[in-house]
Every structure is written in structure tokens, then in C-alpha cells.
N, C-alpha and C positions, 0 to 999 in steps of 0.2 A: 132671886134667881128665876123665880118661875114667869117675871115681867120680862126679863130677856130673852130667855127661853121662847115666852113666845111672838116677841118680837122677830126672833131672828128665826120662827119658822115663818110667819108672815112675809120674810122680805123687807119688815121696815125698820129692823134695825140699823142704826146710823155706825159706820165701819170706819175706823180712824187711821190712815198708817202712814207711821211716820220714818222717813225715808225713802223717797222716791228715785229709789237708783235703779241696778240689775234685777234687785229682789223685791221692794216696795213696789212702783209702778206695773210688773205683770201682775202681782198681787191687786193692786184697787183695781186692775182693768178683770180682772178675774170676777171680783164681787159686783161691780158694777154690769158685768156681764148677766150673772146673776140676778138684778133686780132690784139691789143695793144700792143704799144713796153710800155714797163716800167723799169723808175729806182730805186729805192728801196733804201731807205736813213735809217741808222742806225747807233748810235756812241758807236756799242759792235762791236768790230771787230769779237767776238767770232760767234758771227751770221754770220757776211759776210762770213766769211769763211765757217761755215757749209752750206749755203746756193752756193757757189762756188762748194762744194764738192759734194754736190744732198744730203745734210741730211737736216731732220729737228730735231729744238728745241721744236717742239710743239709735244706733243703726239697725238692726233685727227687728225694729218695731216702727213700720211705715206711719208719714204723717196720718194716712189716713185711719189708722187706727188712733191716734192721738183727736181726731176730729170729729172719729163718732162717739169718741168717750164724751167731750165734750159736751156733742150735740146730745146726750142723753136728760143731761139738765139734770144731773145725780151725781154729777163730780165737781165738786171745789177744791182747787188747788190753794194752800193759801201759805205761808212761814207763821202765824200768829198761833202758837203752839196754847194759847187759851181760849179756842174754840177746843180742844179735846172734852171741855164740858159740855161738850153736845153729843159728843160719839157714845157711843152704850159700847163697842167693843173697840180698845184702841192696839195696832199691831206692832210693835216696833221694829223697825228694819233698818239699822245704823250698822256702822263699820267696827271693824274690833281689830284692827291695825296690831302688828307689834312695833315697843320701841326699839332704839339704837341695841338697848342689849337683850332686845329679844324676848322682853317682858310683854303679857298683856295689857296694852292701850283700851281702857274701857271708859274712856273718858268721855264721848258721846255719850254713851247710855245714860251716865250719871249726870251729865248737864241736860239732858233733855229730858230725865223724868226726873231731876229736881225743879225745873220750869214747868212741869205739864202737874206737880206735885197739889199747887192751890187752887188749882183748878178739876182735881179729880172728884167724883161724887157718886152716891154709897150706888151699886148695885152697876160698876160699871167690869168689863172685865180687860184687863190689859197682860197681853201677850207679849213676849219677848222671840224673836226669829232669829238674832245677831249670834252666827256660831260663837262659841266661848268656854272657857272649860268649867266645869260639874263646879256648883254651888253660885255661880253670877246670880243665880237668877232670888235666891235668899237672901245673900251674903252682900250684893251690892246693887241689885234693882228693886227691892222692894226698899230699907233703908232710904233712898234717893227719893221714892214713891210715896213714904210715910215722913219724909224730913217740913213739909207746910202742911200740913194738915192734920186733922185728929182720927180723921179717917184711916183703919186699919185693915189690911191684909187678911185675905181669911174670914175678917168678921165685916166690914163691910164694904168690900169688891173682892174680884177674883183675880186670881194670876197663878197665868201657865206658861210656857217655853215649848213652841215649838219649831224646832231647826228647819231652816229653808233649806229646798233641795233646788234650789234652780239653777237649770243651767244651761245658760245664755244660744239660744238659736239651734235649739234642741228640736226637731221638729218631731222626733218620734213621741218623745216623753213631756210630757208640755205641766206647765202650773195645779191642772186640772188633773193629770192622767196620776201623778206622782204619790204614792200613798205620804200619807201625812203625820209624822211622829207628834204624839203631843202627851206631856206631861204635865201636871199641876202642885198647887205647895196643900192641896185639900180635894176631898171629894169632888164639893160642890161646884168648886174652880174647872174640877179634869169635865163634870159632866157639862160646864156650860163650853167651853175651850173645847169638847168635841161636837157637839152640839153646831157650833159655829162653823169650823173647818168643815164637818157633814155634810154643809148647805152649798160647798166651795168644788171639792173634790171627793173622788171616786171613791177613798180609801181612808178610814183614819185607823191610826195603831195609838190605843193608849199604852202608856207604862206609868209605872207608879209611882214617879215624882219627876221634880223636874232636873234632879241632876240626874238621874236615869236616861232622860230625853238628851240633855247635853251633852252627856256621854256616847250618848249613840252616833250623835253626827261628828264627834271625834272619830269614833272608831271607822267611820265612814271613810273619811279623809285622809285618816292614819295607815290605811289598808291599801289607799290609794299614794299616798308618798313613799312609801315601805317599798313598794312593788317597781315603782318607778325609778328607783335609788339601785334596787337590784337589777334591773336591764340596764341603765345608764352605767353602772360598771362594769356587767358583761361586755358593755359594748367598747368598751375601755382594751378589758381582758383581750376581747376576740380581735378586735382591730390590730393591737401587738401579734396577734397570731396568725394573722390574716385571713381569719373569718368573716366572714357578713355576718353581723348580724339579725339584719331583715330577712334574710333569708332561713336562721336558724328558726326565728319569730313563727315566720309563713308553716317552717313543717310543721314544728311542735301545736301549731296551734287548728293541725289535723286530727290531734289526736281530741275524741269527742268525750275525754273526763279527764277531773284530778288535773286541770288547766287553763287557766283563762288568761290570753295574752294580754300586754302593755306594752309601753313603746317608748325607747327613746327619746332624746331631744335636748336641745341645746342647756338646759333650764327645768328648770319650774316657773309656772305662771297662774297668772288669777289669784284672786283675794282670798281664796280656802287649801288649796294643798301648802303653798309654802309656807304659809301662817299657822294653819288650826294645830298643827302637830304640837307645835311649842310652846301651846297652851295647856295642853297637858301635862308636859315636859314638867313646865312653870309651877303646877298644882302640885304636883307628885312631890317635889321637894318637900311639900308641908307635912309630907307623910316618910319622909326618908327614904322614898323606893328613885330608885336611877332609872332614866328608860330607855338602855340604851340602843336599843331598836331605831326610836326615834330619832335619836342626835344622831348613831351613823348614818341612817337614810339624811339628815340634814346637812350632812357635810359630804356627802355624794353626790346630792343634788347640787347644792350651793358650788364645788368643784365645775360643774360641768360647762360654765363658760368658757370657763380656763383652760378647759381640755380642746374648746374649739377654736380659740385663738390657737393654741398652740399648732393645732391645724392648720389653720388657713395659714400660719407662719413658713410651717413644714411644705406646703401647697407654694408658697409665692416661691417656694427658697427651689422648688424643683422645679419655677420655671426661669431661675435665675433671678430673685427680687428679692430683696428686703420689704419687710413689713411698712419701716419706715419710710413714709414718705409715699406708700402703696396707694390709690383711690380703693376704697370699700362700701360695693353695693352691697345692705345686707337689704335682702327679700321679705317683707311682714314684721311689723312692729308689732304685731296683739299677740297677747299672749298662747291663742289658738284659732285654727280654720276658722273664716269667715263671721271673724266677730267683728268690733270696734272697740274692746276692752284690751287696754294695754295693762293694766294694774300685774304688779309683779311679773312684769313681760320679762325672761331674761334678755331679750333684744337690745335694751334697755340697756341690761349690765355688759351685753358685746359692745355696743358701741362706749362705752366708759372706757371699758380697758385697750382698745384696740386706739382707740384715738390718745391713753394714754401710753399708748407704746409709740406711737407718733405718725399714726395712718391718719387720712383723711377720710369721713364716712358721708357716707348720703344713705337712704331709705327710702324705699320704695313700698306703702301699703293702702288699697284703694279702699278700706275701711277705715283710714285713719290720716284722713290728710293735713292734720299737722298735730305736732303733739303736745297737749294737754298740760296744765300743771298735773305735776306729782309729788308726792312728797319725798321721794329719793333722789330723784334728778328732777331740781327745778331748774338747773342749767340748760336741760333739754328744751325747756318748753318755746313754742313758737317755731320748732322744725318743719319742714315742709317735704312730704310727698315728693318724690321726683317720678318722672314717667318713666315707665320701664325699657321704652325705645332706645334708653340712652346708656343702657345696662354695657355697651359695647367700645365705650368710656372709660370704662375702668376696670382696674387692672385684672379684681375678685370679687364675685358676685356670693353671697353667703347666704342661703335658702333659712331663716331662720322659722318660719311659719308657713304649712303648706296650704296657702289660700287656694280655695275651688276654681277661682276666675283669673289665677294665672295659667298664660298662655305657657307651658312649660317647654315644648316642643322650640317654639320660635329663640325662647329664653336661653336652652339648651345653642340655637344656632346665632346667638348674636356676644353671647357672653366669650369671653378672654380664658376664663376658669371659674370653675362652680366649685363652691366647698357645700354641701346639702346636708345639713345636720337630721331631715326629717324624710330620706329615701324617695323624695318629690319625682327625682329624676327616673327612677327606677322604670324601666324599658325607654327610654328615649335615648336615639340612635343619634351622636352627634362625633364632632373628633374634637369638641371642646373638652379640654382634660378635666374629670369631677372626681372630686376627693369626698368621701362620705366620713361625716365627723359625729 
């Protein structure tokens, strides 16, 4: 421990992470920032390569930071997951999907540290970042990690868990600024696993294992679904009652204790609120407790598409239209302001149901001009961007995402009828009829 230790006060420890997506990539530009050589593990060659070339695939992250990463001469991008026998700390940043019914997909984790497995060597330390519920990191990544070799856990490398907090084009809170949870399966794992992060960011919080650590960023995200489930049915409530609800958001959120506001929206999105909850959920069974906090916020959120079709239905019928047969602009495919991440976009799920009720959809979002394979709707993939000049085309224009660089004003004077799930419109003076859903 004490050869890494002082490696990675030196700067010349070799830093491994695997995953070069939302969380891996700001992460190695982070270390390398730092002074760090890093190698950069990913099995899309389509990245290696654009990261070779000085481009990036992320929007939020300009080519030119992809090109002085490069020009540093301390980053290799590469897929050959048996160079990790060179890195002395390797990070993991994979996906942790649920399936069809809702179970934890951990099956990255376990295909990539049963591969990185014959290749690990004593005194190295490997960190797991993939949120997931309390015990993955004993119960299914060390196993994976100990399945080719004789090399053991504990005795000889280290491992810890700790939960990424990023999040995507943050500009206040950034990779650096964000204190940094980390837990370990041993002492000497928690002091090198802080040790590390130390040399990265501002802040590190240990706690005392690592399903402690995993648990924390549940409860992160479970505080944050919880919360969002209860305005999205306020907004249910008040709407029948003909309340605003942004408007009751804006007082209450004068008052300066005992309240922190939230906010509606069409959905849930991104790869942590609609997921992490129901991994918990999933864990809990093994212990016979129900959580039912979690499942109702899950089917409040989950509802909330449904509720805005039924809108925009309500919306067409009071200007005399059927749904069917309707043209439907919806406004931002990502799943939040001025990203490029559509993952769990409910956008995604409006255009499903709305084109299976027998509308015709186009999209319009200048972060995402065409869309991506997904694993939910691969149907989608290959969609295109349309220009929003043309918003005046059709019939209902459906604000799903309130991007900063729409023109809202002009949007407001060129559209037919606005349904605004995300109060975009709010003060803009038009006589285009807006229905807030």
C-alpha cells in the first residue's frame, strides 16, 4: 500500500477507468488534469477513435478539450481491457440498467472485471463508481474480480465503492468541486481509495464499508424521486382544481426553512432517478421489508406521460381535432436543459404513445440531432432534428424539455398551440392558446 500511496502522491500513478461515458471521461480528464497519466477503457471503438482524433461524443464537453487531453501525451484511449495490468488504480464507470421487470442489470460490471480478472496484480486498487444497491460491490464485483486469478481481495489489492455524483453540464458544481463518498471492503482499501480521490477533489467523506457508500447514493436519488412523484401529483391534484402549480412552487419556495422546492415534468429522465430507486426496492425483498415509498413515487412518475398525452388530447379536442391523425411537435428530446443525454428521456415514452394513438410526431432538439440507438426504443433510432421555423406546421407543439437556446417568445408566435409540460412559456404574451400539463 505504501508503493501506491506513494505513487499517487507523486502524480505517477497510472489511473485506469473503465467507462468512458457521462461519468468515466470527466473523470480521466479530471486526473489527467491533475498530472496523471491515464488509460481510458471502452468496448465502442467508435469512441476510441473519436477520442484519438481530439473529438468529442459528449456535447457539454467541447472538441477542444478532447484535444488538449490528448495533446498531454498522458492519456490512452484504448478497448484492450489487459492493459489494466499497467494501471495501479483502476475506476469502474459502467452502466447498471434495469431489466424488462425491473430487476438489477449488473451484467457489465461482471463481464468486465471477469476480463480485467487475469490480468490484475497484487498491490493494485480497483474502485467501483456504478450506482447500485448495498452489497454489488462484495456480493458480485469482487467474485468477478477473484474468478482468474489467485489473487485475493483484501490481501492482495484493494477495493472500494465510490458513487459518482456527476452531473452532466453542471457548471456550478463540476467533478472537482463535488465532495466525494467512498467506502472500502478493509482499512487499508478505505485509506488508499481516499488517498486517491484526495489528489482529484476538494472533499472526500469516508464511511465504513462499502455498502454504506452504496447506500448513500441511493438515498441520494431516492429523496430526489420521492420528491418529484409528490409535485407531479400535486400537479395532477391542482390542475383538476384549477391551480397553477408553478405558481404555488414560486411562493412556498419564499419561505426561507423546512423547504426545498422541485418541479414537475413530463417524466423522469437520466440514467439515476428512474433506475437507482428500484434497486433498492429489488435488495429489500431479500430482507422481507416493502418500500412502499419507492414503488408509489414509481408509478407517479412512470404515469406522468399518460397524463400529458391526455393533455394534449384535451388541448386538440378544444380546438376542435382529434388526436389522430394530429402533426405533433414535441420541443427537446434529452432528458434535461441543455444537455445531449436522452437516456430515460420520457420524450422518448411521449412519442411512443402518442404516435400509438395515431398522431404523427417530428422533434425538434439542437442538442441532439438525430437519435441514437437505445435500448428501449430501437425503433426510434435514426430520427432527425427538425428546425423549429417549422413549428407553425403543425397542429401541437409539446414543450417537453426547457432548452436555454430556444427562442420561446418567437415559438410562442409561430406555433398553432403549445401544450408546456415544464412552465417554459410562463410570461410570454402571445394569443397562441397554451395548455400547461
Amino acid at each position: 500500500m505504501k508503493t501506491l500511496q506513494d505513487k499517487i502522491e507523486a502524480g505517477k500513478a497510472v489511473i485506469g477507468v473503465v467507462g468512458l461515458g457521462y461519468v468515466g471521461l470527466p473523470l480521466a480528464a479530471l486526473f489527467l488534469q491533475r498530472g496523471f497519466h491515464v488509460i481510458g477503457f471502452d468496448n465502442d471503438p467508435a469512441k476510441i477513435d473519436l477520442l484519438n482524433a481530439g473529438k468529442s461524443y459528449i456535447g457539454y464537453i467541447p472538441d477542444n478539450t478532447i484535444t488538449d487531453l490528448m495533446g498531454t501525451g498522458r492519456f490512452q484511449p484504448t478497448s484492450d481491457l489487459a492493459r489494466t495490468r499497467q494501471c495501479d488504480a483502476i475506476l469502474i464507470c459502467l452502466p447498471t440498467p434495469l431489466t424488462r421487470n425491473r430487476e438489477p442489470d449488473v451484467s457489465y460490471i461482471v463481464r468486465n472485471a471477469e476480463e480485467m480478472s487475469p490480468h490484475l496484480r497484487a498491490g493494485q486498487l480497483i474502485a467501483l463508481e456504478s450506482t447500485t444497491y448495498p452489497g454489488t460491490t462484495r456480493e458480485v464485483l469482487i467474485p468477478a474480480l477473484e474468478s482468474s486469478t489467485e489473487l485475493r481481495a483484501g490481501t492482495d489489492f484493494h477495493v472500494a465503492y465510490s458513487p459518482e455524483r456527476e452531473d452532466p453540464n453542471n457548471k456550478t458544481h463540476t467533478t472537482a468541486s463535488i465532495p466525494k463518498v467512498v467506502g472500502a471492503i478493509d482499512a487499508p482499501s478505505l485509506e488508499a481509495a481516499t488517498k486517491l480521490y484526495s489528489a482529484i477533489v476538494e472533499r472526500v467523506v469516508p464511511v465504513s464499508s462499502t455498502d454504506a457508500a452504496e447506500a448513500t447514493k441511493l438515498v441520494e436519488n431516492i429523496f430526489r424521486c420521492v420528491n418529484i412523484a409528490m409535485v407531479n401529483e400535486l400537479k395532477m391534484v391542482f390542475q383538476r382544481m384549477g391551480i397553477d402549480i408553478w405558481e404555488v412552487i414560486a411562493a412556498a419556495s419564499t419561505k426561507p426553512f423546512g423547504y426545498m422546492p422541485f418541479f414537475p415534468g413530463p417524466g423522469l429522465g437520466g440514467h439515476c432517478i428512474p433506475i437507482d430507486p428500484f434497486y433498492l426496492t429489488w435488495k429489500a425483498r431479500e430482507y422481507d421489508m416493502p418500500t412502499k415509498f419507492i414503488e408509489l413515487a414509481g408509478e407517479i412518475n412512470t404515469h406522468m406521460p399518460y397524463f400529458v398525452v391526455a393533455n394534449i388530447m384535451d388541448a386538440l379536442n378544444q380546438e376542435g381535432k382529434p388526436l389522430r391523425a394530429s402533426r405533433i411537435l414535441l420541443v427537446g428530446l434529452a432528458y434535461k436543459p441543455d444537455v445531449d443525454d436522452l437516456r430515460e428521456s420520457p420524450t422518448l415514452k411521449l412519442i411512443d404513445l402518442l404516435e400509438e394513438r395515431g398522431a404523427a410526431t417530428a422533434y425538434h432538439d439542437p442538442h441532439i440531432p438525430e437519435i441514437k440507438p437505445t435500448r428501449e426504443y430501437p425503433h426510434l433510432e435514426g430520427r432527425k432534428s427538425i428546425p423549429l421555423d417549422s413549428a407553425g406546421e403543425y397542429d401541437c407543439v409539446v414543450i417537453a424539455t426547457n432548452h436555454g437556446c430556444i427562442d420561446y417568445q418567437a415559438l410562442a408566435q409561430s406555433a398553432r398551440l403549445i401544450v408546456d409540460t415544464r412552465n417554459a412559456m410562463a410570461g410570454q404574451k402571445t394569443a397562441t392558446p397554451i395548455r400547461k400539463a
